[in-house]
ZALUM-721670 format. One record per residue (C-alpha): x, y, z negated; residue in one letter. Coordinates in steps of 0.2 Angstrom, whole numbers, padded with zeros to 4 digits, always signed. Example, Ala and Ser with C-alpha at 12.3 -4.5 7.8 and 13.67 -1.06 7.14 Angstrom:
! residues 2
+0062-0022-0039a;+0068-0005-0036s;
//
This chain:
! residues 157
-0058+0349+0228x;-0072+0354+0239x;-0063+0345+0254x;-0061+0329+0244x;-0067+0314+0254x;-0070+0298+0244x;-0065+0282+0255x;-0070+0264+0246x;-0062+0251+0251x;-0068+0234+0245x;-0055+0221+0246x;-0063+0202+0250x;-0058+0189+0241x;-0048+0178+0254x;-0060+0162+0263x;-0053+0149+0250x;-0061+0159+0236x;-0075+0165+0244x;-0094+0161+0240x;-0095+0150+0255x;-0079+0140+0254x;-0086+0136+0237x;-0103+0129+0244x;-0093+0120+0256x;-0082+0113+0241x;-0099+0108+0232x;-0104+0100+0246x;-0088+0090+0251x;-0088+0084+0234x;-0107+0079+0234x;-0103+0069+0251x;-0088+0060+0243x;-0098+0055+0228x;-0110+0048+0238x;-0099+0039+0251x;-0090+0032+0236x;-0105+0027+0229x;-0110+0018+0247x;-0096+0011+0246x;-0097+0004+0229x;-0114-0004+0232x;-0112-0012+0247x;-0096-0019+0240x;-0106-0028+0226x;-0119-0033+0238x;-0105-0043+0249x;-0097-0050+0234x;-0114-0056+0226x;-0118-0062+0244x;-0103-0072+0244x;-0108-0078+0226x;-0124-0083+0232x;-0118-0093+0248x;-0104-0103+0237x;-0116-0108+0226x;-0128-0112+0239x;-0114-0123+0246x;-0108-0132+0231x;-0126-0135+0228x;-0127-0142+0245x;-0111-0154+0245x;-0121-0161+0226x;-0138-0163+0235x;-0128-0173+0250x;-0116-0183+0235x;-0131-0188+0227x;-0139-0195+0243x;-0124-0203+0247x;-0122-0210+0228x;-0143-0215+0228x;-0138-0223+0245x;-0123-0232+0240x;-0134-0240+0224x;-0148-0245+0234x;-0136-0255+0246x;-0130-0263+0233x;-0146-0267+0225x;-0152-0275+0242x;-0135-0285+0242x;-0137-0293+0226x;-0152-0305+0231x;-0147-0306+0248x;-0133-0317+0241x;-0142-0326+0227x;-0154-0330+0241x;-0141-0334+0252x;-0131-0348+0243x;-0147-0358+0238x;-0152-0359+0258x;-0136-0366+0262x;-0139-0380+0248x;-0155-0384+0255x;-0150-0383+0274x;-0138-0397+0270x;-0150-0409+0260x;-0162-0407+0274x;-0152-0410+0289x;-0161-0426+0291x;-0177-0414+0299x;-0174-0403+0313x;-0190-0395+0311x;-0186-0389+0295x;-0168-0386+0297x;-0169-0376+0314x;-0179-0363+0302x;-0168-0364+0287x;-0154-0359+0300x;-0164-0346+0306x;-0165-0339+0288x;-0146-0344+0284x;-0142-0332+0301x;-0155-0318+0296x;-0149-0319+0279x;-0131-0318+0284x;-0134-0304+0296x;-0142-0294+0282x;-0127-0296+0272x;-0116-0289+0287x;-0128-0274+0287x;-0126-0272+0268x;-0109-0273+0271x;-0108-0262+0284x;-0117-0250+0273x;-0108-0250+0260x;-0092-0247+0273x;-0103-0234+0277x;-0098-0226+0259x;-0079-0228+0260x;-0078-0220+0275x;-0088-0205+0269x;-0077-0204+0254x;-0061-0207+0263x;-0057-0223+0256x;-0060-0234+0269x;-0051-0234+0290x;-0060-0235+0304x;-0056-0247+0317x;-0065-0246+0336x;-0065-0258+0346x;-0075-0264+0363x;-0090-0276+0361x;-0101-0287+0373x;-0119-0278+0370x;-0127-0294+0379x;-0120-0307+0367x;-0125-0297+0351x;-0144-0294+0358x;-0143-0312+0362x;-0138-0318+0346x;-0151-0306+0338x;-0163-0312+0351x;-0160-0330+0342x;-0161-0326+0325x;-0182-0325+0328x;-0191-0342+0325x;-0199-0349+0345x;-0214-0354+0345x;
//
């Protein structure tokens, strides 16, 4: 055996099992991991986003309902002494007819006080047509007689 030669042969293990396709596993997973992670995370984030502006929305439309109801009561808390005020003028613009000094300034203040009224009203309209209650009608209207009929409703002097 004096010629006898000795050949090793080392036999790899094939790519899949190798050292390096086993980093490269370690490291997929690690990337996975950490995408799904992302991906989590910024899921939560939209939906607590999305939590936050619904709230922030709902607390709006309350804030705007309570204007709208704070508005409503004060309107009707002007109108209430508008038309207790209202009907005893009328009573004294009758008994005084007799002096037109008198009576041309109670009419002034039977016109003003009507007027507010309308405005109340109008107000108050205002309201229904916010909550959906109430139609709106246009319709075309002389600007010059309604500055001149405001224009009259101040006492000359």
């Amino acid at each position: 055996m004096l010629n006898s030669k000795t050949l090793s042969i080392e036999i790899l293990p094939p790519f899949w099992k190798s050292h390096l396709a086993y980093f490269l596993y370690i490291l997929l997973t690690l990337v996975i991991t950490v995408a799904i992670f992302n991906f989590y995370v910024r899921r939560q984030q939209e939906k607590q986003l999305y939590k936050m502006n619904i709230f922030k929305l709902t607390k709006e439309k309350e804030l705007y309902q309570s204007k709208m109801d704070f508005f409503t009561n004060i309107t009707h808390e002007i109108k209430t002494p508008l038309t207790l005020i209202k009907l005893p003028l009328e009573r004294i613009t009758g008994a005084l007819s007799g002096m037109p000094h008198l009576h041309q300034y109670l009419q002034i203040m039977n016109s003003n006080t009507e007027r507010l009224l309308a405005l109340t009203q109008q107000l108050l309209d205002f309201r229904k047509i916010e909550t959906e209650h109430y139609q709106l009608f246009l319709t075309d209207i002389d600007m010059v007689e309604i500055t001149g009929g405001l224009f009259g409703l101040f006492p000359q002097q």
